[in-house]
C-alpha positions in Angstrom: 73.6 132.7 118.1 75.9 135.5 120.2 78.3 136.2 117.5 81.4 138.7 118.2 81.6 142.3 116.8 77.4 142.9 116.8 77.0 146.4 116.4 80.6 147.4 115.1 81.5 148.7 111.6 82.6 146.3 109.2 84.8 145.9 106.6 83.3 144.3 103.6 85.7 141.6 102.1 84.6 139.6 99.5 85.1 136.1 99.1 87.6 136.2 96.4 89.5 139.0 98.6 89.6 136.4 101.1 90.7 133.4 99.4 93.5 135.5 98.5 94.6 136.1 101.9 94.6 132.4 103.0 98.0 131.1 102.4 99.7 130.2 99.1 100.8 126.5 98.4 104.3 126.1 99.9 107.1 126.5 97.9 108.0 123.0 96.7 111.4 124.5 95.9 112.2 125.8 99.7 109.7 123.5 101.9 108.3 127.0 103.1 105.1 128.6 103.7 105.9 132.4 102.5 105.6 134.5 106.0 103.0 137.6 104.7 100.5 134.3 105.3 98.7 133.0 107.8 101.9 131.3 109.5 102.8 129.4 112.0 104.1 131.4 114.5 101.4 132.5 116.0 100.9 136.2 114.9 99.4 135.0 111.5 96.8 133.5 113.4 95.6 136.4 115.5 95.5 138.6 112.1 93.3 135.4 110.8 90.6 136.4 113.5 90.9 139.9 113.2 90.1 139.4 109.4 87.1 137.0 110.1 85.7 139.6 112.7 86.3 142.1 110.1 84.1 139.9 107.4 81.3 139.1 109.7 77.9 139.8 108.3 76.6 142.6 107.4 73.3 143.3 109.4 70.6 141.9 107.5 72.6 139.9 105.8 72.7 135.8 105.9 76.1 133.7 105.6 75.7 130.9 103.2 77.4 127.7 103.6 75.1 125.1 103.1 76.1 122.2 101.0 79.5 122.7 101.6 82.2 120.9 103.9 84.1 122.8 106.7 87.5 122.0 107.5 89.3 122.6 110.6 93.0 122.0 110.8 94.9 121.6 113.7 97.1 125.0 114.3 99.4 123.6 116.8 102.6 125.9 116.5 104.9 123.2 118.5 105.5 121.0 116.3 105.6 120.6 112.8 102.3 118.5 112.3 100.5 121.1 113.1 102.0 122.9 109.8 101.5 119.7 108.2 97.6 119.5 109.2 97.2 123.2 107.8 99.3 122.9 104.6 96.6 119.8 103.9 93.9 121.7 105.0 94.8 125.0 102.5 95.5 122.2 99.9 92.2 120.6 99.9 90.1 124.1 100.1 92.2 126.0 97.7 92.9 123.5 94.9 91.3 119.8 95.5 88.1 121.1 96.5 87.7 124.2 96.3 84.0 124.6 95.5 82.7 122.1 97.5 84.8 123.0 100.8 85.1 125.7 103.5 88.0 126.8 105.2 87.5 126.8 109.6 90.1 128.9 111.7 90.6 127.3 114.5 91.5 130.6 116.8 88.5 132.3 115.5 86.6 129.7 116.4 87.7 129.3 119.8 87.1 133.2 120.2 83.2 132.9 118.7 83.5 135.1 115.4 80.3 134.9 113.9 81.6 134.0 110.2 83.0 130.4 111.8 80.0 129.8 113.9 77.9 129.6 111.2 80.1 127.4 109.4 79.7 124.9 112.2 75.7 124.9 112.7 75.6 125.0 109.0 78.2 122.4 107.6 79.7 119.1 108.3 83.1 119.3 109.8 86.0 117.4 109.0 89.1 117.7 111.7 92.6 117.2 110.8 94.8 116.8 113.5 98.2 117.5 114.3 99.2 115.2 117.3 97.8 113.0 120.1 96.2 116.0 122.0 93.4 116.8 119.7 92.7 120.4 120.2 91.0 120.8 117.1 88.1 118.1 117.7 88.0 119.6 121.6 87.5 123.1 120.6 84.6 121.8 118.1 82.9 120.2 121.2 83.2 123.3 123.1 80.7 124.3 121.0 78.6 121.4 121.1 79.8 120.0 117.6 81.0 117.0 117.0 83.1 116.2 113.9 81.9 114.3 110.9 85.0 113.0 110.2 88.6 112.8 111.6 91.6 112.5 109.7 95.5 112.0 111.7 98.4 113.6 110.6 100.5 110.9 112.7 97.9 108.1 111.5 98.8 108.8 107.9 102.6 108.5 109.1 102.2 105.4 110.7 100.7 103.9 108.4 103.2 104.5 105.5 106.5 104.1 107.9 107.1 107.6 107.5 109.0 110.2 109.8 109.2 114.0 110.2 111.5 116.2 111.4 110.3 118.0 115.1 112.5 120.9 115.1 111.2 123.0 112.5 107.1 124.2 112.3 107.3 126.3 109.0 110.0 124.8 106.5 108.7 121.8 105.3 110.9 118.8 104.3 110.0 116.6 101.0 108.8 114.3 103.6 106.7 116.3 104.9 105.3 118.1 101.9 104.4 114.0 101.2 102.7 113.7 104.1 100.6 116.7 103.6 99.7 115.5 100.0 98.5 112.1 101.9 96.2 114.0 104.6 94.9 116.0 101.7 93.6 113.3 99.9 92.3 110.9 102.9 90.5 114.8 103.7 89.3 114.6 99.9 88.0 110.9 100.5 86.0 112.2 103.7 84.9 115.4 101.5 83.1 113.5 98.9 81.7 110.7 100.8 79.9 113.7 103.0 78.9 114.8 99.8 77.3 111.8 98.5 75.2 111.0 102.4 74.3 114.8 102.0 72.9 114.7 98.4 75.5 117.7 97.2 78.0 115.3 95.3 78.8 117.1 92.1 81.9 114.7 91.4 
């Protein structure tokens, strides 16, 4: 496996370290992902890669994710589903299931960093997607992955009769925060049934 940043000093960043650099919950209060996170806008994700090409492995030293389940949300900055797909996504890996999941970037996978490769050839994947486009389950098969499981943003809204607002891709309405709680726990679903066809349930 070609993995970026062979040969470069690295910074070591431990796990905990960067946990706490994934985003927050949103604020309930204000619908609003606070903006020293990884945000929508686009320059949270470029600082995403640069930290995962930062944590790459250290030479000699193997990446560990087996047993756990990698999620990749959509990080379309268009529209607000894509928010929607990443606030479930931070929701499920920080506080549903924390222990039993993995968190994928979607830019640093698209750009090869090694930490995100080796999620992929070492976990199942479970995509959430933003909208009708798919980017998230295309860039997996770029590299010759294909998801375990998908979950839809605009599924989850259809199903329940429910709309969101288009104009805004970081304040999130109640409606949307609803929505997000929904994706999260159809994710969860997914999660633990991978768990139980993998022998890792611990739930």
């Amino acid at each position: 496996m070609v993995c970026l940043g062979e040969g470069a000093e690295k910074e070591d960043i431990s796990p905990d370290r960067q946990r706490s650099e994934m985003p927050d919950k949103v604020d309930k209060d204000a619908g609003c992902v606070s903006p020293r996170h990884w945000n929508a806008t686009g320059n949270g994700s470029e600082s995403v890669v640069e930290n995962r090409q930062n944590h790459d492995e250290k030479k000699g030293q193997e990446m560990n994710f087996k047993g756990k389940i990698a999620i990749l949300p959509c990080t379309g900055v268009g529209q607000v589903v894509g928010t929607i797909a990443r606030q479930a996504g931070y929701r499920v890996c920080d506080d549903l299931r924390p222990d039993q999941t993995v968190l994928l970037c979607l830019p640093a996978l698209v750009k090869g960093v090694c930490e995100d490769l080796e999620m992929i050839a070492q976990c199942p994947v479970i995509v959430i997607e933003g909208c009708q486009e798919k980017c998230a389950t295309h860039a997996l098969g770029m590299r010759e992955v294909a998801p375990a499981a998908v979950v839809s943003v605009l599924d989850a809204m259809s199903d329940r009769g429910l709309k969101v607002r288009r104009e805004s891709r970081r304040c999130l309405s109640e409606t949307e925060l609803a929505v997000a709680d929904i994706v999260g726990e159809q994710v969860v679903g997914e999660v633990d049934r991978l768990l139980r066809e993998t022998g890792h349930a611990t739930r």
